[in-house]
N, C-alpha and C positions, 0 to 999 in steps of 0.2 A: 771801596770808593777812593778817588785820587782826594786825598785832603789838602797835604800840603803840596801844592804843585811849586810854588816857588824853589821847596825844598828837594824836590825828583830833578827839576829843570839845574839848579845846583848841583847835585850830587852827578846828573849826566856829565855837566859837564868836566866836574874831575875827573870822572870816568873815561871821554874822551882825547883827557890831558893822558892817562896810564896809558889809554891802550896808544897812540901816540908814541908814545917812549918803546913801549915793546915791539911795535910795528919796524920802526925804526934799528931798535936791535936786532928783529929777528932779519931786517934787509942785508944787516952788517954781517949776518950770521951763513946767510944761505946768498953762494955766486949765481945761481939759477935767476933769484928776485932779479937782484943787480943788474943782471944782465936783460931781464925782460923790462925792469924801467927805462931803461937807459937805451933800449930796443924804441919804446913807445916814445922818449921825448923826440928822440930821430925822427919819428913820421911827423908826431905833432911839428916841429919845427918844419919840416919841408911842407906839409898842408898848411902851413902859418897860418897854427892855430896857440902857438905861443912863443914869445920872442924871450920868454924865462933861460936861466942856465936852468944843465940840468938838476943842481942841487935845491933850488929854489922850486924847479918845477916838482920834482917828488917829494919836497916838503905839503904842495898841496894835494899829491896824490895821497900821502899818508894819513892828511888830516881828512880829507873825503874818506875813506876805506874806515878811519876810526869811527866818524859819526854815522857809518853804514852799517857797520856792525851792531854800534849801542840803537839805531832804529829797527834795526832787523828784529832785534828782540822787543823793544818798543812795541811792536805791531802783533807780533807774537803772544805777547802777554796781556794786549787789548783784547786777542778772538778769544783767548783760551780763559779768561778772567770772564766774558759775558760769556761763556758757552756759545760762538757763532765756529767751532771746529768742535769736535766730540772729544779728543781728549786733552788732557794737558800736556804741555813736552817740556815747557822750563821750567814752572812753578802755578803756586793758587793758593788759593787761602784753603785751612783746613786739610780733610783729607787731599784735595788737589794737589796740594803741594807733594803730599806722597804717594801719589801716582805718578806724577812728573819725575819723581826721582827712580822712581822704581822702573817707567822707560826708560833711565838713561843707563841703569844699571841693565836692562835687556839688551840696549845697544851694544854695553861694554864684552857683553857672554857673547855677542855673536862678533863681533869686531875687536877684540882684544890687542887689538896694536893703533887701535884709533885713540885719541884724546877729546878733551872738549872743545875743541875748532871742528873735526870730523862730525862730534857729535850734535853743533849747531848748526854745521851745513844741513845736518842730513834731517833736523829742525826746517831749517827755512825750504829746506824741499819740499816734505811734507804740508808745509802750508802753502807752496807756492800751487800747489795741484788742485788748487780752487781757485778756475778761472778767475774770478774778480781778484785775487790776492796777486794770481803770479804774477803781473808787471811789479810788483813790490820787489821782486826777488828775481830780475831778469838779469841774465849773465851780461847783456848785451850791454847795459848801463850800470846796472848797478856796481860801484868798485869794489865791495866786501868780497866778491868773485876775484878779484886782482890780488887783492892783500889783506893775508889773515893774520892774526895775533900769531901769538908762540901758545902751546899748551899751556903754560901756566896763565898767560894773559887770557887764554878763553875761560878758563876753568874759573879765573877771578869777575871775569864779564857774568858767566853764569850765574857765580854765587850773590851778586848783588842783587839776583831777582829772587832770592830764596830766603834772605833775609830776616830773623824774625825779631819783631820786637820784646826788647828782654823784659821790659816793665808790663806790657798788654798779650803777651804772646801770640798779637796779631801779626799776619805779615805786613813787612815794611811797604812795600809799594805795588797797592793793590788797587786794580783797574778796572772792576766792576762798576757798571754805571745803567740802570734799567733804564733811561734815556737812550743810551748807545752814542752816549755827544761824541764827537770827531776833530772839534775845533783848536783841539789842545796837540793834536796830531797833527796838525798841519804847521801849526807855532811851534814843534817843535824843532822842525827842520832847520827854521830860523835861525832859533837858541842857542843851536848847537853848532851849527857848522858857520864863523865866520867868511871861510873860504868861500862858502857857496853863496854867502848872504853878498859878499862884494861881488864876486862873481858873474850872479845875475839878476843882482839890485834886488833880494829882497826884501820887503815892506810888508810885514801882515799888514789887510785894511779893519779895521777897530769895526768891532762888530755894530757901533751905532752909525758910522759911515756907510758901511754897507744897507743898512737899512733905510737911510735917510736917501742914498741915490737907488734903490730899487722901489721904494714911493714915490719917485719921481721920474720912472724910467719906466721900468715893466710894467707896473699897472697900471699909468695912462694907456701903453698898448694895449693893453687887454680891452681895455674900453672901448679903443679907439679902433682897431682891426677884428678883434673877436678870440676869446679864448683857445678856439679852435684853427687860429691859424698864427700866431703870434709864435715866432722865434727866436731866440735871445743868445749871443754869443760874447764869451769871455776873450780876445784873443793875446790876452795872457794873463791868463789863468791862475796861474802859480800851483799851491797847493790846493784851491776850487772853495773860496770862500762866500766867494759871488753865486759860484753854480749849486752851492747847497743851497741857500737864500732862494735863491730863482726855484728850483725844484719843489722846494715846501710851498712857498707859495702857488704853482700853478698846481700841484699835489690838492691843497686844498682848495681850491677853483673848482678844479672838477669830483671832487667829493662834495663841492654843495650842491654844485648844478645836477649828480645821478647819483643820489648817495646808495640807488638799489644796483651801482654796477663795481663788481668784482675792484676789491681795491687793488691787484696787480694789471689790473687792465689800465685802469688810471696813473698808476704808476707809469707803463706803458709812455701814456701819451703826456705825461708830463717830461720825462727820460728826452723824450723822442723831440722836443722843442729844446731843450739846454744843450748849448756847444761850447768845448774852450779848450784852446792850444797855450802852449806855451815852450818856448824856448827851452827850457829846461827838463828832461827827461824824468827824473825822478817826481820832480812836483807833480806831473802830469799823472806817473803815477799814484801820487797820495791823494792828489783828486778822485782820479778814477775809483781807488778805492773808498774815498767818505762817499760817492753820490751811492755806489751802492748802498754801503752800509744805511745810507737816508732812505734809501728803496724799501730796505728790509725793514726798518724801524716804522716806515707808511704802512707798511702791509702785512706787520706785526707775526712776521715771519724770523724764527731764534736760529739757524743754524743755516751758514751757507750751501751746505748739501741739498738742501731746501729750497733754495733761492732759483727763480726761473730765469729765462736766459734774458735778462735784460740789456740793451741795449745802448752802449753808453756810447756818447759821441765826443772822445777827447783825443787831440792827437797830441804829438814833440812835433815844434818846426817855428820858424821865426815869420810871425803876424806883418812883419814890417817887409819882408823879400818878398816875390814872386817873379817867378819865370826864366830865370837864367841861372847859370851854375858859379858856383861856387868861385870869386875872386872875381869877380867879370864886375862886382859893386864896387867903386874908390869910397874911402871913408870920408865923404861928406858931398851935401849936397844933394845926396842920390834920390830920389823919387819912384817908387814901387806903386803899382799896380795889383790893387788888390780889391777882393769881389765882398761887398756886402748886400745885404738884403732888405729891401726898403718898400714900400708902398709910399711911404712921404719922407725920404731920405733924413735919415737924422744920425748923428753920433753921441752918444755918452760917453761923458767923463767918468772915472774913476779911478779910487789908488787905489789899485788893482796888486797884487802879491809880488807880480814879476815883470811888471813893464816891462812890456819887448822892446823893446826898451833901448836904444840906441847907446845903451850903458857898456856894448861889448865893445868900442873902440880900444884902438891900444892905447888913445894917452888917460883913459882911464873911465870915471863917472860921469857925466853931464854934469855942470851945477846946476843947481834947482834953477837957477832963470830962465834956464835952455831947454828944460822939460815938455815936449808936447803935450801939446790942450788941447782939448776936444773943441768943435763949433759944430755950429746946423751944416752940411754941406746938400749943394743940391749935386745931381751926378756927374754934370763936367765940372762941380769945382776941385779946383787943385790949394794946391797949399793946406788943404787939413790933418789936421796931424793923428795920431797914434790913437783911437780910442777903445776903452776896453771895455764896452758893451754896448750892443747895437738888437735894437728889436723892431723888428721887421713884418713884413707878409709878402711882396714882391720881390724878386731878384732883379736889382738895380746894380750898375758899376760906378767907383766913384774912385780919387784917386788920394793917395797917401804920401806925403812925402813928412821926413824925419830931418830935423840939421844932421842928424852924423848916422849911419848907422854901420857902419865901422865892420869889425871882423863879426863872420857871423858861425854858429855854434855846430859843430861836425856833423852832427846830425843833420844839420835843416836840409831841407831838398829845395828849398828855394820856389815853393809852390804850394799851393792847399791840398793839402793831406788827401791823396784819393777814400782814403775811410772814411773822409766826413760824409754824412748822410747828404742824399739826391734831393730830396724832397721840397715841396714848393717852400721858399724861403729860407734855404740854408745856405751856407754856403759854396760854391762852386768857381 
């Protein structure tokens, strides 16, 4: 079990500060890096998607790639500590731990010119081949694919997970937790990457905020439209602290109401009511991956190979754009069109993980006075701003505008995610 989390959350973050320094060396080391950073701030500047030099910019490429690598194992060490993958590949308490070594020493007899960078890729591969896991470990976003340690920097990344205590000859930092909590996973991101927390404004929302605006949001809808038709969307999401919350509760909704029906059916239809995007790619991934994990902990199902194909509705894309492409928005003023879903039109406020927050301008953060607020909107009103939870039964249009909403994030496509679900009262 995580004891001292303060002390994991500290010790990450030296660890972030090392691998940093050797990233950094090994870019000084190898003209191939050099030349692919220095390739990629080129497009980003012409896509003015940053007005950085390039020293400045690869200093936040290096810091992202560090805190990508110490989460990659992060997550790693969450399935393989609860048994949700069969076997171990970094570490575990007990014999685990020596089996994990004793793969890597199988890896080294069949790969003998690989090190421990080769050998954590081929780590996050292996977990990545469990649908729910692989957006954790997608080439596309993720930057530990761009920039890896040196050998000895992995091989030191590794040994911090194997760790054993000299006084208990327990292991150091050991992630077993017969709950299956998640919430510490999502705070991680935070913790760890300043870069990404200025970035794109993150703010974990404190677990009793979260519950004080979902008694006052989702379950008047419940009442009000009927369990069976109530849809609730985060649209920024962050890492999905809201969309756990929302899930348990409509989870146990429909376990009171048919406790004689299949608890992955109910799972089913709670999954199938929770939606939430967010600007940021990764988070979207760390979402996607707790709502599973909260699936499987519903349906008291241990091993993802196990897990049916459930159905999650999260996409990457900016809540506050729709409809036009990329640069066609001036940073301020602008007014987006965007589709919620209402039978009695309403918005929720929340401090939500990633406010889409109009925070990507170039001159920098909003100050808090400038923050969009939530109000009641009816469907032609204008002027309401950004909110990030809405529960529905209708497909109503209503309209969104932001004071700034400045550069928006490469990825967005400037529209509602074609993946999001069709279904009466989502969004479209």
């Amino acid at each position: 079990m995580i004891g001292d989390r303060a002390g994991l959350v500290a010790g990450l973050k030296a660890l972030v500060a090392q691998l940093e320094d050797d990233i950094r060396a090994r870019i000084g080391e190898v003209p191939e890096l050099r030349a692919h950073l220095a390739d990629e701030h080129r497009k980003a500047t012409a896509a003015q998607r940053t007005a950085m030099s390039v020293e400045e910019w690869r200093e936040g490429e290096i810091t992202q790639a560090a805190v990508a690598w110490v989460l990659a194992c992060v997550f790693v060490r969450f399935l393989e500590d609860n048994g949700l993958i069969d076997s171990p590949l970094i570490s575990g308490a007990g014999d685990r731990r020596t089996a994990a070594l004793g793969h890597r020493e199988e890896h080294f007899r069949e790969h003998p010119e690989h090190s421990d960078r080769e050998y954590l890729e081929s780590v996050f591969g292996r977990a990545a081949s469990h649908p729910g896991v692989a957006p954790l470990y997608d080439r596309r976003h993720n930057p530990l694919w761009q920039l890896g340690p040196t050998a000895d920097g992995a091989r030191e990344l590794r040994e911090f997970w194997t760790r054993i205590d000299p006084d208990t000859g327990a292991l150091v930092h050991d992630f077993s937790d017969p709950e299956l909590g998640t919430r510490f996973l999502g705070d991680l991101y935070q913790d760890l990457s300043e870069t990404a927390k200025k970035r794109y404004a993150l703010l974990q929302t404190p677990e009793f905020v979260e519950e004080f605006i979902l008694d006052r949001t989702l379950d008047p809808a419940i009442e009000e439209f009927g369990l069976d038709q109530v849809r609730m969307i985060d649209p920024t999401c962050g890492s999905g602290h809201f969309l756990i919350g929302a899930f348990e509760r409509l989870f146990a909704r429909w376990r009171d109401r048919e406790p004689g029906t299949a608890a992955e059916v109910l799972a089913h239809r709670a999954l199938d009511a929770v939606h939430g995007v967010d600007l940021n790619p990764f988070a979207t991934a760390i979402a996607r991956f707790r709502l599973l994990v909260a699936a499987l902990r519903a349906c008291n199902i241990g091993r993802l190979s196990e897990a049916p194909d459930f159905r999650l509705n999260l996409a990457t894309g900016d809540s506050l754009l729709h409809g036009a492409e990329p640069g066609q928005f001036e940073a301020s003023a602008t007014t987006a069109r965007v589709s919620a879903t209402c039978s009695r039109p309403r918005t929720l406020t929340s401090s939500s993980e990633s406010s889409a927050r109009a925070t990507t301008q170039s001159s920098g953060t909003l100050p808090t006075s400038r923050w969009p607020t939530a109000r009641c909107a009816t469907p032609t009103a204008t002027g309401t701003r950004a909110a990030t939870a809405s529960t529905c039964s209708r497909s109503r249009s209503w309209s969104a505008s932001s004071t700034s909403l400045g550069r928006r994030h490469p990825e967005s496509a400037g529209c509602w995610p074609a993946s999001w679900a069709r279904s009466p009262g989502t969004a479209s």
